[in-house]
DSSP file (Angstrom, degrees, kcal/mol; ACC not computed):
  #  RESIDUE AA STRUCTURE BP1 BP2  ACC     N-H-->O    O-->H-N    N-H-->O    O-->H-N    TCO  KAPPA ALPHA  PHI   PSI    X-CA   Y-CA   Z-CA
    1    1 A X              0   0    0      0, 0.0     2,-0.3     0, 0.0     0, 0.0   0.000 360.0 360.0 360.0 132.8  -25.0   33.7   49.9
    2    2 A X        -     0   0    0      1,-0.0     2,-0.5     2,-0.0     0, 0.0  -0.767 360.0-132.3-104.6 153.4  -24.6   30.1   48.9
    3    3 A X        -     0   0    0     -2,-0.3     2,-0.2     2,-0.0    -1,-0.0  -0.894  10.3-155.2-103.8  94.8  -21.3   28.3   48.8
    4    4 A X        -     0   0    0     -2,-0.5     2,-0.5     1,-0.1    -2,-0.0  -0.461   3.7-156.3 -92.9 156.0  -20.2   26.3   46.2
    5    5 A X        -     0   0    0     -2,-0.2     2,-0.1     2,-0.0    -1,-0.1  -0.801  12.5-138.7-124.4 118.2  -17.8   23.7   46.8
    6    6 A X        -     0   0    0     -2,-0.5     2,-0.4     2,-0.0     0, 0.0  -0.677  15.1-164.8 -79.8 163.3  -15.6   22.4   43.8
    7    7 A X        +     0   0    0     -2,-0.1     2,-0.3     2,-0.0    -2,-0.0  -0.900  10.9 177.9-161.3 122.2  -15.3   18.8   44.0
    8    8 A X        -     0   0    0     -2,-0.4     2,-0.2     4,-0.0    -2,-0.0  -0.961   8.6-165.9-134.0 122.6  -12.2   17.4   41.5
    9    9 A X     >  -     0   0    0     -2,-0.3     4,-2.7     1,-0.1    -2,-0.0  -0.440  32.1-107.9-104.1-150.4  -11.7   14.0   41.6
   10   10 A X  H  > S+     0   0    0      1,-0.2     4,-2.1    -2,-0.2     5,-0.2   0.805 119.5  61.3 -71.4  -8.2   -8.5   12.2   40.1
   11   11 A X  H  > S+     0   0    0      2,-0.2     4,-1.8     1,-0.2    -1,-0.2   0.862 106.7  48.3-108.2 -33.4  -10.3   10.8   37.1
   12   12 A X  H  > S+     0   0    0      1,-0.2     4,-2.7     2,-0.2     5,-0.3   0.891 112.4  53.7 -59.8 -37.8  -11.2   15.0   35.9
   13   13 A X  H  X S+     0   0    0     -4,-2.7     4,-5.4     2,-0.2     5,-0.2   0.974 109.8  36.3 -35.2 -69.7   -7.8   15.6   36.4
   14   14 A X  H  X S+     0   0    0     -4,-2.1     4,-2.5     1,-0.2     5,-0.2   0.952 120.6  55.8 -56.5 -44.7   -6.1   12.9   34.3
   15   15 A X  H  X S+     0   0    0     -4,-1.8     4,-2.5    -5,-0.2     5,-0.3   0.955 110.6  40.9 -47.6 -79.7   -9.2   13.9   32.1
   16   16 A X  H  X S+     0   0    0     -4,-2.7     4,-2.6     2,-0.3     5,-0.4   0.947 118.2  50.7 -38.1 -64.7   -8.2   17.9   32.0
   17   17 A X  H  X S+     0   0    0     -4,-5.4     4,-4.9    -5,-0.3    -1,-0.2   0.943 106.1  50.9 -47.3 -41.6   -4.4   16.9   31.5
   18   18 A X  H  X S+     0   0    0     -4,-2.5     4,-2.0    -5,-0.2    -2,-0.3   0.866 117.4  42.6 -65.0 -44.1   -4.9   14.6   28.7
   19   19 A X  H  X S+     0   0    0     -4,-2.5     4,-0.6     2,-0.2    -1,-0.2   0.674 116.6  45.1 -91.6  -3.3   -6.9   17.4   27.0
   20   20 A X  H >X S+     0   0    0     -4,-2.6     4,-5.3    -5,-0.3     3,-2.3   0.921 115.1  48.3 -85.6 -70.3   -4.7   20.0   27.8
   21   21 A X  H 3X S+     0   0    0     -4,-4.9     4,-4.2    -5,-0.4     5,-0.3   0.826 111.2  52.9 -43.5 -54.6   -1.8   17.8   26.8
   22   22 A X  H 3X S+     0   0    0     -4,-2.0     4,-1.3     1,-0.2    -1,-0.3   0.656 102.4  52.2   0.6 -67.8   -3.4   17.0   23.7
   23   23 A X  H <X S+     0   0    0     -3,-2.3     4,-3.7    -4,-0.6    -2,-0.2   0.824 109.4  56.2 -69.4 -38.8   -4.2   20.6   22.4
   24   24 A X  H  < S+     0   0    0     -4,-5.3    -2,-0.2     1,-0.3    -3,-0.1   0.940 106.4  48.9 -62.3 -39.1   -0.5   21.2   23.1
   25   25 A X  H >X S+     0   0    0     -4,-4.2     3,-1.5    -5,-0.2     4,-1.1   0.919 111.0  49.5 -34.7 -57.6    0.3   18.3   20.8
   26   26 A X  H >X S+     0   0    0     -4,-1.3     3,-1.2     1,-0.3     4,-0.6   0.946 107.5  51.9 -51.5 -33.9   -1.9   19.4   17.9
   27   27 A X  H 3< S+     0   0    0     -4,-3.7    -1,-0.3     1,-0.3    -2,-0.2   0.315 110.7  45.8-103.0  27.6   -0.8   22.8   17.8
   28   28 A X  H <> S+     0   0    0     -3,-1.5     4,-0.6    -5,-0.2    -1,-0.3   0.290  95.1  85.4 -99.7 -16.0    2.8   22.0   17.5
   29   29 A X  H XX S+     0   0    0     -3,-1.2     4,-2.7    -4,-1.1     3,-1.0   0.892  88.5  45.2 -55.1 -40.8    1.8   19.3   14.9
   30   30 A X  H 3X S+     0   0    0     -4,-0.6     4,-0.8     2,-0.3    -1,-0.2   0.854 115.0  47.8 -69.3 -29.1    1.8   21.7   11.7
   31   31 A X  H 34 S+     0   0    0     -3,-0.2    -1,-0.3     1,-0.2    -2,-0.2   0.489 113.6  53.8 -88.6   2.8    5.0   23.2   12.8
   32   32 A X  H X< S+     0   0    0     -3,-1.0     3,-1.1    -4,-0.6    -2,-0.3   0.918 104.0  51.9-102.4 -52.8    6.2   19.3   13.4
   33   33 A X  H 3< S+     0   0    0     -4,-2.7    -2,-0.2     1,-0.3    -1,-0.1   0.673  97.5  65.0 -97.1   1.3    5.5   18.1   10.1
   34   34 A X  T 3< S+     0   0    0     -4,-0.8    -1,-0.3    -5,-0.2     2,-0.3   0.408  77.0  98.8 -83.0  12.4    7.3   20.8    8.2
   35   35 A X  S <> S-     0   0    0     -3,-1.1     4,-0.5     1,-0.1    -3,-0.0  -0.822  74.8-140.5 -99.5 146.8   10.8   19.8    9.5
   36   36 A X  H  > S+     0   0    0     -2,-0.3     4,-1.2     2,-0.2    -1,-0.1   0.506  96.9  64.0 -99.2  -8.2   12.2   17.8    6.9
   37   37 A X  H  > S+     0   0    0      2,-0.2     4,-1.4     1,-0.2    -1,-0.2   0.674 102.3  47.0 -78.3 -18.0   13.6   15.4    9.8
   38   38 A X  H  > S+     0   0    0      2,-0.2     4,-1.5    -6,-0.2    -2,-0.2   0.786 116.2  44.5 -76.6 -31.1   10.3   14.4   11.0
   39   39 A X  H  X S+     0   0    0     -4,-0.5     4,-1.5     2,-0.2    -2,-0.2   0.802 110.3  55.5 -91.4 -43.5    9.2   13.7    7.5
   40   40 A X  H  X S+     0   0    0     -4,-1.2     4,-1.2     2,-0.2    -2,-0.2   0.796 107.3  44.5  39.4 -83.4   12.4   12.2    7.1
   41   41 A X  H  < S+     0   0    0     -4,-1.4     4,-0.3     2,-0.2    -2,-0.2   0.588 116.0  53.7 -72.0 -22.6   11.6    9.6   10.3
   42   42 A X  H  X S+     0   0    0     -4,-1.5     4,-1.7     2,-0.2     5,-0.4   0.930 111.5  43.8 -73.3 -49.1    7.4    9.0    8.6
   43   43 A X  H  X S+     0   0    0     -4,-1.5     4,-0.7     1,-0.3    -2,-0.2   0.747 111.2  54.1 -75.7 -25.9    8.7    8.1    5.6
   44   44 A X  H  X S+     0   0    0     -4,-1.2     4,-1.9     2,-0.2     5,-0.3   0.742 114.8  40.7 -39.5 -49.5   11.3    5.9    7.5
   45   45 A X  H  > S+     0   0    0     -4,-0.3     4,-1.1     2,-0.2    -2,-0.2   0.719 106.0  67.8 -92.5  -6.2    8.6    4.1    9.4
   46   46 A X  H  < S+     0   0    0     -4,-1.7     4,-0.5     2,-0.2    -3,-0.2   0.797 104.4  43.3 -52.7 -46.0    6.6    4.0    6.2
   47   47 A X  H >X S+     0   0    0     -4,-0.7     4,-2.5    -5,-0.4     3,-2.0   0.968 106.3  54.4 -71.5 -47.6    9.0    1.7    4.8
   48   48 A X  H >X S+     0   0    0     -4,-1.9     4,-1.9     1,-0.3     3,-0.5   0.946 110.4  53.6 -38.0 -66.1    9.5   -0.3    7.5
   49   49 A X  H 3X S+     0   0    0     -4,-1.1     4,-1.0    -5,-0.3    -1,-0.3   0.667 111.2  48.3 -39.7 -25.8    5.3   -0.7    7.4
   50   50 A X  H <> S+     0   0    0     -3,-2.0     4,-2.6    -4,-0.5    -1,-0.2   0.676 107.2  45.5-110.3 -22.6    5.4   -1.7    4.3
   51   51 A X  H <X S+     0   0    0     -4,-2.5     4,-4.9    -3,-0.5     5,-0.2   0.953 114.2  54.2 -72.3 -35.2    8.1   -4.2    4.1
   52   52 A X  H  X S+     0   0    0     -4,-1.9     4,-2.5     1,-0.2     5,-0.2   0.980 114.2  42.3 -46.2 -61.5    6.5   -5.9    7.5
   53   53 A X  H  X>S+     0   0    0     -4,-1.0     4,-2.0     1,-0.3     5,-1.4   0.852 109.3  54.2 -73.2 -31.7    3.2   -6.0    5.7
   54   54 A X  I  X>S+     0   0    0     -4,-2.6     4,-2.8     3,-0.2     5,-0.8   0.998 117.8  41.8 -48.4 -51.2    4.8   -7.3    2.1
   55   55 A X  I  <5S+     0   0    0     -4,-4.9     4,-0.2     1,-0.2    -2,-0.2   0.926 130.3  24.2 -80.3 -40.2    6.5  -10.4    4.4
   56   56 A X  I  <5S+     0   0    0     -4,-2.5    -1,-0.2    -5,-0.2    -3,-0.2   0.762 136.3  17.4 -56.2 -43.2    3.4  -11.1    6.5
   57   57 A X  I  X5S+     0   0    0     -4,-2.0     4,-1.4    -5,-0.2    -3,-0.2   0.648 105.1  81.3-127.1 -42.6    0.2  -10.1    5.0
   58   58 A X  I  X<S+     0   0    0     -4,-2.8     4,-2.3    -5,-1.4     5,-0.4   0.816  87.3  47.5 -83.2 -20.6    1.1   -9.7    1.1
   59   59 A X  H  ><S+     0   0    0     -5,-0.8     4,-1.8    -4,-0.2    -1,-0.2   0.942 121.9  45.4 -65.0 -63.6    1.1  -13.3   -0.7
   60   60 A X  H >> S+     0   0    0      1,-0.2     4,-1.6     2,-0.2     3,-0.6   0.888 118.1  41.8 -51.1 -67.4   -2.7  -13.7    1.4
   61   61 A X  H 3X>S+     0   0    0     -4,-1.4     4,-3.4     1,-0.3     5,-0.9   0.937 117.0  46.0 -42.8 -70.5   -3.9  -10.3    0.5
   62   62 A X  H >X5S+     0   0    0     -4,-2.3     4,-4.1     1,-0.2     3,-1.3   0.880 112.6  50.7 -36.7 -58.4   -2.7  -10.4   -3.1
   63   63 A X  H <X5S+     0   0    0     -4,-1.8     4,-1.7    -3,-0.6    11,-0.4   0.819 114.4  42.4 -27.4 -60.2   -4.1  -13.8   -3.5
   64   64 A X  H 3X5S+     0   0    0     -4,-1.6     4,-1.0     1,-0.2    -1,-0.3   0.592 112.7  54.7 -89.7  -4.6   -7.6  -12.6   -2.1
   65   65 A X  H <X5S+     0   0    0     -4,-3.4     4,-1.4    -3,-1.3    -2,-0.2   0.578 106.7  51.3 -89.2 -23.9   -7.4   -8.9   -4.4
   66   66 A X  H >XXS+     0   0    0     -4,-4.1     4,-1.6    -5,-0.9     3,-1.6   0.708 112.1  52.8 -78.2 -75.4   -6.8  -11.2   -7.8
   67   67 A X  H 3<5S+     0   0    0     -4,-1.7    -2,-0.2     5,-0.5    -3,-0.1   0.721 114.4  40.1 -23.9 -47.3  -10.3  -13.3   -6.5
   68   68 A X  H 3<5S+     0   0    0     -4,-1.0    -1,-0.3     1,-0.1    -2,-0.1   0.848 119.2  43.5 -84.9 -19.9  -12.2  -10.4   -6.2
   69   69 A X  H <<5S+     0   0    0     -3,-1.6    42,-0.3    -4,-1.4    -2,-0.2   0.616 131.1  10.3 -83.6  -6.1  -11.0   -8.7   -9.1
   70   70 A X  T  <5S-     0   0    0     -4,-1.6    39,-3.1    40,-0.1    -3,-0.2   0.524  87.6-116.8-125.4 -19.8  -11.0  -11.4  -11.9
   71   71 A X  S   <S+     0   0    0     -5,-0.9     2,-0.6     1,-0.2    -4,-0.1   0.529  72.6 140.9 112.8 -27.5  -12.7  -14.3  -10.4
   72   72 A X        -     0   0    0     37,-0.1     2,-0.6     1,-0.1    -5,-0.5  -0.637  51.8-132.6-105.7  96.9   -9.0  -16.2  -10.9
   73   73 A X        -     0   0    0     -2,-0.6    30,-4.4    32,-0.2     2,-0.3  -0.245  32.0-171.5 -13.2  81.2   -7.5  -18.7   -8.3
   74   74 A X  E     -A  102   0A   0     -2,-0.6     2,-0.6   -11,-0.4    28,-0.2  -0.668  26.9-152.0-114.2 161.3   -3.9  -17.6   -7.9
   75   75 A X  E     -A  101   0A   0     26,-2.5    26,-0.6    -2,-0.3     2,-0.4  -0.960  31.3-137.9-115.5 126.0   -0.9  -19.4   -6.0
   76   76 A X  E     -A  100   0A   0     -2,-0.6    24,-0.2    24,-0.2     3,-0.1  -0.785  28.5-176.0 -93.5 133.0    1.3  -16.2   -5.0
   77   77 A X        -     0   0    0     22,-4.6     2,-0.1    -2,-0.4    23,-0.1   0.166  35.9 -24.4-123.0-143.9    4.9  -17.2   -5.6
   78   78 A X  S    S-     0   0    0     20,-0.1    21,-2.7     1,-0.1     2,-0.4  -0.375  72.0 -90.9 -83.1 151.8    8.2  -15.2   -4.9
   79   79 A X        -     0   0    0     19,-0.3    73,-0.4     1,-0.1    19,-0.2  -0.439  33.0-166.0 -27.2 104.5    8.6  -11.4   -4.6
   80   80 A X        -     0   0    0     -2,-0.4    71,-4.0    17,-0.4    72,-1.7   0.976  51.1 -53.3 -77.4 -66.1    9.5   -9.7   -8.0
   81   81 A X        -     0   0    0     16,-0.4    -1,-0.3    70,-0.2     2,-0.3  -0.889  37.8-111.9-172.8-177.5   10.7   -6.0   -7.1
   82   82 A X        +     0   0    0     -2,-0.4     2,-0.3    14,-0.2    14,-0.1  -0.954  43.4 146.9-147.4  98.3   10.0   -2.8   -5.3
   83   83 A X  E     -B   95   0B   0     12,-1.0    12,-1.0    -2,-0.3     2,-0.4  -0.965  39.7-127.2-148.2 151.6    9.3    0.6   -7.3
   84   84 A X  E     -B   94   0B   0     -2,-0.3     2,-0.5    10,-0.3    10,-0.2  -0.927  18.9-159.2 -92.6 111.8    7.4    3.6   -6.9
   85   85 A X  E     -B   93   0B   0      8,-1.3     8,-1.1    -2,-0.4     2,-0.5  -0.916  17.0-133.3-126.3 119.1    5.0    4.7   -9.7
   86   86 A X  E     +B   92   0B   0     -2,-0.5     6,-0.2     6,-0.2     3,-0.1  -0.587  22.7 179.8 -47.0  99.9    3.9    8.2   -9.7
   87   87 A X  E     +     0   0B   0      4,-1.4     2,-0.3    -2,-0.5     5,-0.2   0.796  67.8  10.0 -97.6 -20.6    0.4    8.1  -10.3
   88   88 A X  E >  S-B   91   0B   0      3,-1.0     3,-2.4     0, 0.0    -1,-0.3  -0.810 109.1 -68.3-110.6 158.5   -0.3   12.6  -10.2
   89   89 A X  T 3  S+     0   0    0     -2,-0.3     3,-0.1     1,-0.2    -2,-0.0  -0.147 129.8  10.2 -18.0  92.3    2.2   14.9  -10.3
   90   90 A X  T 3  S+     0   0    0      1,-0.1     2,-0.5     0, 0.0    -1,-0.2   0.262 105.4 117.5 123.7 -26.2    3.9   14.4   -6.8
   91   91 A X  E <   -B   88   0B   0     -3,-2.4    -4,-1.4     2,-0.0    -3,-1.0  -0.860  39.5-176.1 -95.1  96.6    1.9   11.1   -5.9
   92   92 A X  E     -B   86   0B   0     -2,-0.5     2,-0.2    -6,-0.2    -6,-0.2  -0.638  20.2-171.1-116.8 150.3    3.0    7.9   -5.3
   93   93 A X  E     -B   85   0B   0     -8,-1.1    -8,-1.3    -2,-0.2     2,-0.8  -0.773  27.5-125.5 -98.6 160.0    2.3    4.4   -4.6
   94   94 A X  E     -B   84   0B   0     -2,-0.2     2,-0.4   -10,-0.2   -10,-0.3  -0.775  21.4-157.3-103.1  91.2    4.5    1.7   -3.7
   95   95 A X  E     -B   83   0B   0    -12,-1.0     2,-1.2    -2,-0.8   -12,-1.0  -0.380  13.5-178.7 -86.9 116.4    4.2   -1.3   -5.9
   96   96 A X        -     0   0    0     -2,-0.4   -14,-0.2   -14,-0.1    -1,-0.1  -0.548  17.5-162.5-118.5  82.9    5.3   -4.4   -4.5
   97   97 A X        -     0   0    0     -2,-1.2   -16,-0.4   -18,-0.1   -17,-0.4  -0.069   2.7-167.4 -51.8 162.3    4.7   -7.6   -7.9
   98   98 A X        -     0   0    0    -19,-0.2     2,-0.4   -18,-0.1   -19,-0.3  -0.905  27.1-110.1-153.6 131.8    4.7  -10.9   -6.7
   99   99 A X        -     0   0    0    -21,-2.7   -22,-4.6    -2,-0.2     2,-0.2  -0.701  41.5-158.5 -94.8 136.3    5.0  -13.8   -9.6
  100  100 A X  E     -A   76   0A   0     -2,-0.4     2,-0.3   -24,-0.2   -24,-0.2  -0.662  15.6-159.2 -98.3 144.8    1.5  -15.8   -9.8
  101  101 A X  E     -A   75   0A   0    -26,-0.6   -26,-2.5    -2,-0.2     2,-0.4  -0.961  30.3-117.0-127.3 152.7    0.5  -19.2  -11.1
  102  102 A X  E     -A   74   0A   0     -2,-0.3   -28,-0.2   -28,-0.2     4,-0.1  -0.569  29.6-175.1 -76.0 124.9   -3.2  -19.9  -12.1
  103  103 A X        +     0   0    0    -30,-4.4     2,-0.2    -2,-0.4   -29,-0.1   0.309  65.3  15.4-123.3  35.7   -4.2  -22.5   -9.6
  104  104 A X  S    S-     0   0    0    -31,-0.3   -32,-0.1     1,-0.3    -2,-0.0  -0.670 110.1 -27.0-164.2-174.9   -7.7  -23.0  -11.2
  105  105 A X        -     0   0    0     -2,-0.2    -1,-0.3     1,-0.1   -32,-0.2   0.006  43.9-134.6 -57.1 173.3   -9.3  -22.2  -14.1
  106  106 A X        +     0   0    0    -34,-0.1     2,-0.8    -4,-0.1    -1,-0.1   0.081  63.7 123.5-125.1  17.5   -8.5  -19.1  -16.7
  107  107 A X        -     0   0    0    -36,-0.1     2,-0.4     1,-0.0    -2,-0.1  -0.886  58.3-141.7 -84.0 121.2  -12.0  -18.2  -17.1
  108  108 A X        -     0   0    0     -2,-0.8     2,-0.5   -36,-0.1   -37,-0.2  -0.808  15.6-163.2 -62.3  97.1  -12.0  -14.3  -16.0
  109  109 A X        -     0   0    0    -39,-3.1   -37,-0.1    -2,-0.4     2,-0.1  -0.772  17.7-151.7 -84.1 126.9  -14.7  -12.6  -14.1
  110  110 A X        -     0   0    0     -2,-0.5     2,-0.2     5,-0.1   -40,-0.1  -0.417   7.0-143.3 -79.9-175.2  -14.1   -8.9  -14.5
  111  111 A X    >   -     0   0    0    -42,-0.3     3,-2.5    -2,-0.1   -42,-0.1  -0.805  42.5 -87.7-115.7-178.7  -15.4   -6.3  -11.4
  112  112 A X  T 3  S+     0   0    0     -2,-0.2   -43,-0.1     1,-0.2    -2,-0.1   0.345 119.9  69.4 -69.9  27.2  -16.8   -3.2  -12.1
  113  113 A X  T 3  S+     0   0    0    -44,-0.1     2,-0.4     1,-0.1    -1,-0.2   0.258  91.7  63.2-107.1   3.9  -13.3   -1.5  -12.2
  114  114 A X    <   -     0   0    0     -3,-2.5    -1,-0.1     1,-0.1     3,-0.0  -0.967  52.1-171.4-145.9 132.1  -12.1   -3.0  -15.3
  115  115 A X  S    S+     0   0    0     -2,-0.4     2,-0.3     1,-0.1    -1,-0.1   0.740  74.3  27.9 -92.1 -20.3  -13.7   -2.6  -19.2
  116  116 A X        -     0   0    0      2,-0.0     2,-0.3     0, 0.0    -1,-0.1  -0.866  47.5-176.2-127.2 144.2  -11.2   -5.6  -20.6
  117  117 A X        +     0   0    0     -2,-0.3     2,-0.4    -7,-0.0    -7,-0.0  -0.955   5.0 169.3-160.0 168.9   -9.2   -8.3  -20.5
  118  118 A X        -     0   0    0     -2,-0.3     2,-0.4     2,-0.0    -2,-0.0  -0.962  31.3-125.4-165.6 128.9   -6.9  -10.5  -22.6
  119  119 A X        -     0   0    0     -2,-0.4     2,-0.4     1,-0.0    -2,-0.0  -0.808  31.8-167.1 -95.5 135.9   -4.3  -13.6  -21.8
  120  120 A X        -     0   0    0     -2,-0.4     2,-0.3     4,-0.0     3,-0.1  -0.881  23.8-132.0-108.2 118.1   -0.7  -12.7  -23.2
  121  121 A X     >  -     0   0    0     -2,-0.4     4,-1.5     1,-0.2    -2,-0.0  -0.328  32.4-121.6 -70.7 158.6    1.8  -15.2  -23.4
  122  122 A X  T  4 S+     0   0    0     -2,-0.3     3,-0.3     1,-0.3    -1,-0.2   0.992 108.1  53.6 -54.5 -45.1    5.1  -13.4  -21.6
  123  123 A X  T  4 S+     0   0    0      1,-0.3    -1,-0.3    -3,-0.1    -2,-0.1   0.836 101.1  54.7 -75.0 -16.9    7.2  -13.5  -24.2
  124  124 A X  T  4 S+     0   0    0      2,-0.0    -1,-0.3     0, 0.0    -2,-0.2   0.969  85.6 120.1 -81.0 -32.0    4.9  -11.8  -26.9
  125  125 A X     <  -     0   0    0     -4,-1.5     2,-0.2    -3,-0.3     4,-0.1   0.223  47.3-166.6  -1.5 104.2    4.6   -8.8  -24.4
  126  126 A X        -     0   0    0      2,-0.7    -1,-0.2     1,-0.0    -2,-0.0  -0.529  44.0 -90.6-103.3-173.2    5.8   -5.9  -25.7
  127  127 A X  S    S+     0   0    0     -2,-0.2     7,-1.4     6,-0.1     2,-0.2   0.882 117.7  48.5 -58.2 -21.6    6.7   -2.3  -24.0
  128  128 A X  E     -C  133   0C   0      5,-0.2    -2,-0.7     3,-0.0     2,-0.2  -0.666  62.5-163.6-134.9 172.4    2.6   -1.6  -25.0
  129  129 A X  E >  S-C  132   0C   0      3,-2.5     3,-1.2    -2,-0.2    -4,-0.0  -0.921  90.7 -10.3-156.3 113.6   -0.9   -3.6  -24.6
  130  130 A X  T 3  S-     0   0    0      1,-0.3     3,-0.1    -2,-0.2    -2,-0.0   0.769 128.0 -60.7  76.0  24.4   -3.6   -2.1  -26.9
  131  131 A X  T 3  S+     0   0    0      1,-0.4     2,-0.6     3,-0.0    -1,-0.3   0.646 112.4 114.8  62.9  27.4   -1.3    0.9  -27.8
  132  132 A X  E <  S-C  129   0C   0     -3,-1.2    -3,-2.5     0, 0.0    -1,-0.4  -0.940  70.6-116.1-128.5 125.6   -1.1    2.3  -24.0
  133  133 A X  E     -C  128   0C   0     -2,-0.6     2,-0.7    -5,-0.2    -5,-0.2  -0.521  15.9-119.8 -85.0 157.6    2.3    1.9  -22.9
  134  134 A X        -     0   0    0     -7,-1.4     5,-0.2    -2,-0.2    -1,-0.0  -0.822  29.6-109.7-122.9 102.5    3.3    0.0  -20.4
  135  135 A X    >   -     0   0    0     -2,-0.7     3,-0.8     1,-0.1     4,-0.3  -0.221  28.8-120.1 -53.3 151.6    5.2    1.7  -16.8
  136  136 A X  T 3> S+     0   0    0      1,-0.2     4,-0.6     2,-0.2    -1,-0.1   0.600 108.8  44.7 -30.7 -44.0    8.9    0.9  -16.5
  137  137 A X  H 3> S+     0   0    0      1,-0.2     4,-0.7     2,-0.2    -1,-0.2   0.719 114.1  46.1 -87.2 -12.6    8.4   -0.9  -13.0
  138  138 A X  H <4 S+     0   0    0     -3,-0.8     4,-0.2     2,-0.2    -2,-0.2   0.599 112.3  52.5-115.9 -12.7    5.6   -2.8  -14.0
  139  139 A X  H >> S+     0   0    0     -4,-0.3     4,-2.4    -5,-0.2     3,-1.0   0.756 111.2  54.2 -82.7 -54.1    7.5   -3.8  -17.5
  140  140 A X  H 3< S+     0   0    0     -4,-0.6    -2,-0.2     1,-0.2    -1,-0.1   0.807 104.0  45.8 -45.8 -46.2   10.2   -4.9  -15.3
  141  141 A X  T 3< S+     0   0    0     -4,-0.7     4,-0.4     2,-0.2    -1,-0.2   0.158 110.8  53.5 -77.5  -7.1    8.6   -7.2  -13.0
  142  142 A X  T <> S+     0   0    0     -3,-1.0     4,-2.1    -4,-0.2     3,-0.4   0.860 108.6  54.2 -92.0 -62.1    6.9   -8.7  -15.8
  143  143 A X  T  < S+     0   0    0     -4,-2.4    -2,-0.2     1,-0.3     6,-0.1   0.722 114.3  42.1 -27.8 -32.2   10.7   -9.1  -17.3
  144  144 A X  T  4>S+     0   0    0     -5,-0.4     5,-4.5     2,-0.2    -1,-0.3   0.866 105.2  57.5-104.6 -34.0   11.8  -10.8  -14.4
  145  145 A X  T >45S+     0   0    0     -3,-0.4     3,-1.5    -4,-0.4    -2,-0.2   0.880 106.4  54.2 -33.8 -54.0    8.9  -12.9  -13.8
  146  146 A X  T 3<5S+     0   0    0     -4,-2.1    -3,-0.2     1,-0.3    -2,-0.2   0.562 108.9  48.9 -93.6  -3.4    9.6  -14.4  -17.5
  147  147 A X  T 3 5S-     0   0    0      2,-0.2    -1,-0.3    -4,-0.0    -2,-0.1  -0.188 112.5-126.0-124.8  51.0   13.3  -15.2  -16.4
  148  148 A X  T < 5S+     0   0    0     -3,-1.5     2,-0.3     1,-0.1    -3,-0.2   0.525  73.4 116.7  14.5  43.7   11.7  -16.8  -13.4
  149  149 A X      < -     0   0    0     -5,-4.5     2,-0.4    -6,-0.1    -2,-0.2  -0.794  51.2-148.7-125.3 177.4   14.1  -14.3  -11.0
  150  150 A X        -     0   0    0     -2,-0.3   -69,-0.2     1,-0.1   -70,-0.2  -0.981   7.6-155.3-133.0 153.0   13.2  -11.5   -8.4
  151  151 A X              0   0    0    -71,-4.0   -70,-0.2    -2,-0.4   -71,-0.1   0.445 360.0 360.0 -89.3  -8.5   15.5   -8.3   -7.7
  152  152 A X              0   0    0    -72,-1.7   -71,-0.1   -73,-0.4    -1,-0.1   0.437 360.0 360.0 -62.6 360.0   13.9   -8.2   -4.5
């Protein structure tokens, strides 16, 4: 009869705990995210994420998201507003305008994401563009843009 010898070192341990610890996590997770105070405390730290990233990251990012979708040179100016536009039933994004100046030429490349395009002075802007109406938040920011203030 042979004798086998278990051998554990510390590094299977930590190894074993972590996965143990782990499992325990997961399978409390479903029952974690249905509490409306945990959901509560994401959406809390959501916001937080997303204002960091407007005042740090957004003027570059915006800047470098008009350049790859038109083509267009922009100088990203102040922060317009902050609204949340249902885009399905139940689904939202957070839409954070920023007022732009052309800091280049107006010539417009589209990408493939986009069939159109057309320059509007602000003030002829009505609620609609091509008979497609125009969201409330996005009507707004334009509104506030053309009376060179931000609610923000």
């Amino acid at each position: 009869m042979t004798k086998h010898r278990l051998h554990l070192s510390r590094r299977s341990i930590l190894a074993a705990a972590s996965t143990s610890a782990a499992a325990m996590l997961l399978g409390g997770c479903d029952r974690l995210s249905e509490a409306p105070s945990f959901r509560n405390f994401l959406a809390s730290a959501e916001w937080l994420t997303y204002r960091a990233q407007r005042t740090v990251f957004g003027r570059a990012a915006l800047a470098r998201e008009v350049r790859e979708e038109t083509g267009l040179a922009v100088t990203v100016g102040e922060a317009l507003d902050e609204h949340l536009f249902e885009v399905l039933p139940g689904r939202f994004v957070r839409i954070l305008p920023f007022a732009c100046r052309l800091a280049g030429g107006s010539d417009v490349v589209l990408s493939h994401e986009h069939l159109d395009t057309r320059w509007l002075p602000l003030g002829e802007l009505g609620e609609t563009i091509a008979g497609h109406r125009l969201p409330a938040g996005y009507l707004a920011a334009i509104r506030l843009a053309e009376a060179g203030r931000s609610a923000a």
